[in-house]
C-alpha positions as CSV (number, residue, x, y, z in Angstrom):
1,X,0.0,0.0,0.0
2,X,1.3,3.6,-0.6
3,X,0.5,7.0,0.7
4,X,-2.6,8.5,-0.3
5,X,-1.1,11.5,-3.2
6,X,-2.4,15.3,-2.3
7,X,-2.8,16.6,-6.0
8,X,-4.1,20.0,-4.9
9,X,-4.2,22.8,-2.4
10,X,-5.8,22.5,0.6
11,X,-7.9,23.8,3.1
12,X,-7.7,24.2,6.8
13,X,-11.4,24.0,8.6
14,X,-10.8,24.8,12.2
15,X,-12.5,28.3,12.4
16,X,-15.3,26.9,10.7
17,X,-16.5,24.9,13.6
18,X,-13.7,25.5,16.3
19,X,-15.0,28.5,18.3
20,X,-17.7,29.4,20.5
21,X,-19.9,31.2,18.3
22,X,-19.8,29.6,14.7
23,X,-21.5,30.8,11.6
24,X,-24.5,28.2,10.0
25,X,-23.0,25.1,9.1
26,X,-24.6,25.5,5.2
27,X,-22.5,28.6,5.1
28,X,-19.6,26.7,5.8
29,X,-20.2,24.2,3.5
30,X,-20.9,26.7,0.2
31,X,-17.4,28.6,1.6
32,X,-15.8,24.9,1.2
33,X,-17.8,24.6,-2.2
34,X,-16.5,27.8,-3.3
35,X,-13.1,27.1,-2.3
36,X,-13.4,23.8,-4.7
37,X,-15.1,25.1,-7.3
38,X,-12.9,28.4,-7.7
39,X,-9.8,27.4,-6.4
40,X,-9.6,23.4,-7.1
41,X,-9.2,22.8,-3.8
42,X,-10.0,18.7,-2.8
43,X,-7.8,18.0,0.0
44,X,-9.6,19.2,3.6
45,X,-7.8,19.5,6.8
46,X,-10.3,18.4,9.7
47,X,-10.8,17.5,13.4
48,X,-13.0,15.2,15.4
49,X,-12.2,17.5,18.3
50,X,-12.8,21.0,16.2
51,X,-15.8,22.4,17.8
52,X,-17.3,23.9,21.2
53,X,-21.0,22.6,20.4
54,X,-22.0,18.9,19.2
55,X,-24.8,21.0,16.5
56,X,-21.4,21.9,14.9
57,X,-19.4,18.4,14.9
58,X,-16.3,19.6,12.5
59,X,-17.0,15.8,10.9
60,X,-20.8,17.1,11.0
61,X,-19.3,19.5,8.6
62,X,-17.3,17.4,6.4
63,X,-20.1,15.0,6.1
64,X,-22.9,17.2,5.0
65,X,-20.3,18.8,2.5
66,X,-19.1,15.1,1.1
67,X,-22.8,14.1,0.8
68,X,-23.4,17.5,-1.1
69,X,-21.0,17.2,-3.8
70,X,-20.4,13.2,-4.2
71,X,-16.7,13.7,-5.3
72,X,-14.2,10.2,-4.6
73,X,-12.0,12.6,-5.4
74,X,-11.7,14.8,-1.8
75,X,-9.6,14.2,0.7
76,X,-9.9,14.6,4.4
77,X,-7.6,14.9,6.8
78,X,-8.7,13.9,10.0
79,X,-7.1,14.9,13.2
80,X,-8.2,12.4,16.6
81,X,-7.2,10.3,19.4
82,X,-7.1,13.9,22.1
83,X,-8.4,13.2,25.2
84,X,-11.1,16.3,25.1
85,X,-11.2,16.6,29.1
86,X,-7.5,17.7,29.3
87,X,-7.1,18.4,26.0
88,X,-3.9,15.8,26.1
89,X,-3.2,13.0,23.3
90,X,-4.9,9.5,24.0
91,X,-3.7,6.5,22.0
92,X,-4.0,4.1,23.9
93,X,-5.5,0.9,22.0
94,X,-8.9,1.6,23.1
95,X,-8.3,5.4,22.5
96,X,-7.1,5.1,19.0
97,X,-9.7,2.6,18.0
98,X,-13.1,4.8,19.3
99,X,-11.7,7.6,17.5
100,X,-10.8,6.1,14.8
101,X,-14.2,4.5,15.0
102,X,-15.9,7.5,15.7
103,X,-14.5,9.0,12.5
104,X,-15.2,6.1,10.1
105,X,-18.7,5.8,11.4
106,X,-19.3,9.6,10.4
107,X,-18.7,8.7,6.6
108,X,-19.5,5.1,5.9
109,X,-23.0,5.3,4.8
110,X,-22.3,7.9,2.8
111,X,-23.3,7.2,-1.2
112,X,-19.5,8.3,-2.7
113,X,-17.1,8.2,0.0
114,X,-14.0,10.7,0.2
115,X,-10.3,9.4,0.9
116,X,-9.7,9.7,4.5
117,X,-5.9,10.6,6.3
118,X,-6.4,9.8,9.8
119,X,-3.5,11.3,12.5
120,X,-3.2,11.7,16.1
121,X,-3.1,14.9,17.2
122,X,-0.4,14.6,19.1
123,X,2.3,12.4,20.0
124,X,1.5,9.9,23.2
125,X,5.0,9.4,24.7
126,X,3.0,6.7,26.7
127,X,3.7,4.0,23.2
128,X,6.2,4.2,21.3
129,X,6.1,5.6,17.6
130,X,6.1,2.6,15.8
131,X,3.2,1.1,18.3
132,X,0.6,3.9,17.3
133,X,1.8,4.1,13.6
134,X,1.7,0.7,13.1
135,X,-2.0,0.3,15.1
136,X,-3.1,3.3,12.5
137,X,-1.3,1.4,9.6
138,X,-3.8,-1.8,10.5
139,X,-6.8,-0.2,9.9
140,X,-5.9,1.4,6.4
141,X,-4.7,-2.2,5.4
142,X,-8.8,-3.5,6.9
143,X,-9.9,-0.7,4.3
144,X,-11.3,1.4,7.2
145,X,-8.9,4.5,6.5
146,X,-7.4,5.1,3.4
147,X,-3.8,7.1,4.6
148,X,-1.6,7.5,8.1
149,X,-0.6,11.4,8.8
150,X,1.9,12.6,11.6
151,X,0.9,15.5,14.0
152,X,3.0,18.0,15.5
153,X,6.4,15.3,15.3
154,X,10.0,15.6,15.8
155,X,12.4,14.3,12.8
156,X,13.3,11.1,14.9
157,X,9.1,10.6,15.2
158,X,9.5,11.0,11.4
159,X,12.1,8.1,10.5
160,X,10.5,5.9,13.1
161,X,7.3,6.0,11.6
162,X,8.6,5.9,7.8
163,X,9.7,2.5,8.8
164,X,6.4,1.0,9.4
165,X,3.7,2.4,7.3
166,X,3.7,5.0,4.1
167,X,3.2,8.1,5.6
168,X,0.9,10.5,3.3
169,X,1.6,14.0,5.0
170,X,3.0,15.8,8.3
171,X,0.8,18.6,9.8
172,X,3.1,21.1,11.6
173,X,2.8,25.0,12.0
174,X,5.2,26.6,9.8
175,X,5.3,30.3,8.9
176,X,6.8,33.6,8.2
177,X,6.5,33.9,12.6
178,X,6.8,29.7,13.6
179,X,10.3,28.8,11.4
180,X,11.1,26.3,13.6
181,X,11.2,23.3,11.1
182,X,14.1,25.2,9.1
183,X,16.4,24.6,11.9
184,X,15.5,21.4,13.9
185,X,15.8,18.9,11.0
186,X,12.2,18.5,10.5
187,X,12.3,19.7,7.0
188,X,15.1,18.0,6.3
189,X,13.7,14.4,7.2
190,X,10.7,15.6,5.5
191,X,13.0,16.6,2.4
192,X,14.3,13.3,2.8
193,X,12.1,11.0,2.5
194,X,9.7,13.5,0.1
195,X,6.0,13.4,2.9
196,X,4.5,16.6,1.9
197,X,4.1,18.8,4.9
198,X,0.8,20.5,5.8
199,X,1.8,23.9,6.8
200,X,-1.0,25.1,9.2
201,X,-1.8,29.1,10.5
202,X,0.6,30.1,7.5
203,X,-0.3,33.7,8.4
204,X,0.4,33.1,11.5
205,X,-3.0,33.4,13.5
206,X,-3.4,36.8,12.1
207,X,0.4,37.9,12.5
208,X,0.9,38.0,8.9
209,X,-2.0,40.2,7.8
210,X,-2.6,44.0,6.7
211,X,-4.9,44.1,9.7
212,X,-2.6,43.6,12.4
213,X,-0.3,46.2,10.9
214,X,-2.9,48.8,9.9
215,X,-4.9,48.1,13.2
216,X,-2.7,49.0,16.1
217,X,-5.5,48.3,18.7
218,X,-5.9,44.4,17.1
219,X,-5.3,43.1,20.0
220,X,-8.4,44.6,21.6
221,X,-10.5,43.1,19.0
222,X,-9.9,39.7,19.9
223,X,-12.3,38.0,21.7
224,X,-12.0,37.6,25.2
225,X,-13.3,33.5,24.5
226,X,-10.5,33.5,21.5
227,X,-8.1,30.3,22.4
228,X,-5.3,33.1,21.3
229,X,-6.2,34.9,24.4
230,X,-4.2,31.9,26.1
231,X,-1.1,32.3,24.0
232,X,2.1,33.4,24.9
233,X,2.8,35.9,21.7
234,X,-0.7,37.6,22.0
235,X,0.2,38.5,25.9
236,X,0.5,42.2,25.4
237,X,3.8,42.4,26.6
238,X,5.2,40.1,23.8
239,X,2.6,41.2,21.6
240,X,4.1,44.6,21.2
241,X,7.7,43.2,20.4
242,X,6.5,40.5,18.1
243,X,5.0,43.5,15.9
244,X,8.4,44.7,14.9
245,X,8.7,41.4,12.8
246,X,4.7,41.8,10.9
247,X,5.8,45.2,10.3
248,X,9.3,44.5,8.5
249,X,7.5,42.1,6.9
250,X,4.8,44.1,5.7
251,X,7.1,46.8,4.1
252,X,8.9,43.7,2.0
253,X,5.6,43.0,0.6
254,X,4.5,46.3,0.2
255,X,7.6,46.4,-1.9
256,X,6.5,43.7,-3.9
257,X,3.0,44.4,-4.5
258,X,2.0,42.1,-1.7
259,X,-0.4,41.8,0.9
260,X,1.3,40.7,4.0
261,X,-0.9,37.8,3.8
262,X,-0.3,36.9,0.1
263,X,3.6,37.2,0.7
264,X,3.5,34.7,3.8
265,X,1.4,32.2,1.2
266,X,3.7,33.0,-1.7
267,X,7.0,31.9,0.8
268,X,5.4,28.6,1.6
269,X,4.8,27.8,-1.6
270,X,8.0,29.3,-3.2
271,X,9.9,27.3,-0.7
272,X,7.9,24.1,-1.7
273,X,10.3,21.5,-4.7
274,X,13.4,24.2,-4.2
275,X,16.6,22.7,-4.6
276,X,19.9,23.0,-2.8
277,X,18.2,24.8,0.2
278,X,20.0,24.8,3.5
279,X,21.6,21.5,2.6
280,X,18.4,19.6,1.6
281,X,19.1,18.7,-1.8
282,X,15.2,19.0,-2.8
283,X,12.9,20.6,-0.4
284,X,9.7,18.3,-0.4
285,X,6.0,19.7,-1.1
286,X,5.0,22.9,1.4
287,X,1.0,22.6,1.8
288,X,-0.7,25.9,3.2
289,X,-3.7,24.7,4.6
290,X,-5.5,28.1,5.3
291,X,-8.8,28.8,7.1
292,X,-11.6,30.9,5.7
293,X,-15.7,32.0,7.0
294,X,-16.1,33.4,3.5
295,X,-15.5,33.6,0.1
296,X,-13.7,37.2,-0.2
297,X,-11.6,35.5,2.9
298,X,-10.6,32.7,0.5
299,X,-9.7,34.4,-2.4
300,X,-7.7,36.6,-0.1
301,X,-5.3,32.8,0.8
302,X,-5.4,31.6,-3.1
303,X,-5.3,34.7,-5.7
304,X,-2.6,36.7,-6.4
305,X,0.3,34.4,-5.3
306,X,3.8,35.0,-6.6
307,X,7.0,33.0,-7.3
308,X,10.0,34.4,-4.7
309,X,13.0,34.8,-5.9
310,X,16.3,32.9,-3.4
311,X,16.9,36.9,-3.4
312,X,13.3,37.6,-2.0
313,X,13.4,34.3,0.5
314,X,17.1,35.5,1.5
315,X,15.6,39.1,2.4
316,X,12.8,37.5,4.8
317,X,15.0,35.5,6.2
318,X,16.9,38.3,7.1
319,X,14.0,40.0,8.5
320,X,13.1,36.9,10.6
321,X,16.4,37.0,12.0
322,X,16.7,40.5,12.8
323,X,13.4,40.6,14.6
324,X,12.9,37.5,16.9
325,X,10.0,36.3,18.5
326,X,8.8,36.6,22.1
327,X,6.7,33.6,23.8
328,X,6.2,29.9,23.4
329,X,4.1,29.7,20.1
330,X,1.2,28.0,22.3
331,X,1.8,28.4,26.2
332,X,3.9,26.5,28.7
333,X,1.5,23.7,29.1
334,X,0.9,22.6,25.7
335,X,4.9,22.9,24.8
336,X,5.5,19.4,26.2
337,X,3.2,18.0,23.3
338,X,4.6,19.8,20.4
339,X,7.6,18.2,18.1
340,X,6.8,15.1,19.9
């Protein structure tokens, strides 16, 4: 068996269903229909843990929108196995296999059913790599899952889990503010082994958009119930420092013809099949996975992208060096389950 192939861009649906207060689910679905339609978009990044209220299941979502349009072609993503009281990873055998039942169960009747990647969330350190990968691996070889993804993993996490089951993508944050993966060998093992990586918040929560930059009191207008509210970079006294870098950044794109958003998008994807980059001899594919409530939202992650130049990509990384970051990228607690 091989690794289920992403053909397309893809599409990040968190902030569809994952906060208090979400718009109608039909909305959702004709902003996922319009992304499709308009943007060719087939590959779906999902959560069976990506929502406050049952009424708006994320995998509610995806199924209403796979019954809609009847495509084989789509692919879902499906993040599980998170223990929702603590919100702490659970793969234990009888964790994996409800959620993973639990997931299956939402699509099975369905009349044309759409390739599903299942991942853990998060890395158990309870069982070891191979354990959970290879437990995953079993049920795409039953024909219950079509595709194993990794979740927030480490480069050793990666070559452990290469070595018991084709791995079809890793999900990691990776931006023009979270550049970790450039330096920790991630990429590289990625690179390596050529698993397509699902870059999600590539604008960086709202970081990397004109709005934070033409909007000094944006940190007022978050929500008080907003999950950034617990993040370390959004505390106003890192918040003010981490500014300086959206700001440099902004005035490179300006000088481009960029939106701050559209430059962060066109660096992920610029960065995606280069060669000879920081000693990886090919850099494997770069995903975005965006979020978006709307369709002038979407066009804003999928028009207007550009090709950097190593010149360009040279200049930000400048910029990101000159202007370092302040605060974990989540918070203390949730740093032990991150690169795991």
């Amino acid at each position: 068996m091989q690794a289920v192939p992403i053909t397309t861009k893809g599409f990040g649906t968190l902030s569809l269903t994952g906060r208090p207060t979400p718009q109608p689910l039909q909305h959702s679905i004709e902003t996922m229909k319009y992304v499709k339609h308009t943007h060719g978009v087939k590959f779906f990044d999902c959560g069976e843990f990506y929502q406050f209220n049952p009424e708006f299941a994320n995998l509610k979502l995806a199924r209403m929108f796979c019954e809609q349009e009847n495509d084989k072609d789509i692919v879902l993503c499906v993040k599980g196995a998170l223990n929702r009281a603590n919100m702490s990873p659970d793969a234990s055998p009888d964790g994996l296999k409800n959620s993973i039942d639990g997931v299956v169960d939402f699509f099975k009747d369905l009349k044309v059913r759409p390739k599903i990647i299942y991942e853990t969330a998060r890395v158990d350190k309870r069982y070891t790599v191979e354990d959970v990968t290879s437990r995953i691996y079993d049920r795409v070889k039953a024909g219950d899952i079509d595709g194993v993804a990794l979740s927030e993993v480490s480069a050793q996490t990666i070559r452990k889990a290469v070595a018991v089951a084709p791995i079809s993508a890793v999900e990691l944050e990776f931006s023009l503010v979270v550049e970790d993966i450039l330096y920790n060998g991630i990429l590289a093992e990625a690179s390596k082994h050529q698993i397509p990586i699902l870059a999600y918040s590539p604008v960086g929560r709202g970081m990397l958009t004109d709005y934070v930059v033409e909007h000094p009191d944006f940190l007022s207008t978050i929500p008080d119930n907003d999950f950034r509210k617990t993040f370390d970079r959004f505390q106003p006294e890192n918040f003010e420092k981490n500014k300086a870098r959206s700001l440099a950044l902004y005035k490179f794109a300006k000088s481009k013809n960029l939106s701050l958003e559209r430059l962060a998008l066109s660096y992920l994807e610029s960065l995606s099949g280069l060669e000879n980059f920081m000693g990886i001899a090919k850099v494997t594919r770069i995903i975005p996975i965006p979020s978006a409530s709307s369709p002038d939202k979407v066009d804003r992650n999928y028009s207007g992208l550009v090709k950097l130049s190593r010149e360009d990509i040279d200049g930000i990384h400048k910029i990101m060096e000159e202007n370092p970051l302040h605060g974990y990228r989540y918070n203390a607690h949730a740093e032990e389950h991150l690169n795991g």
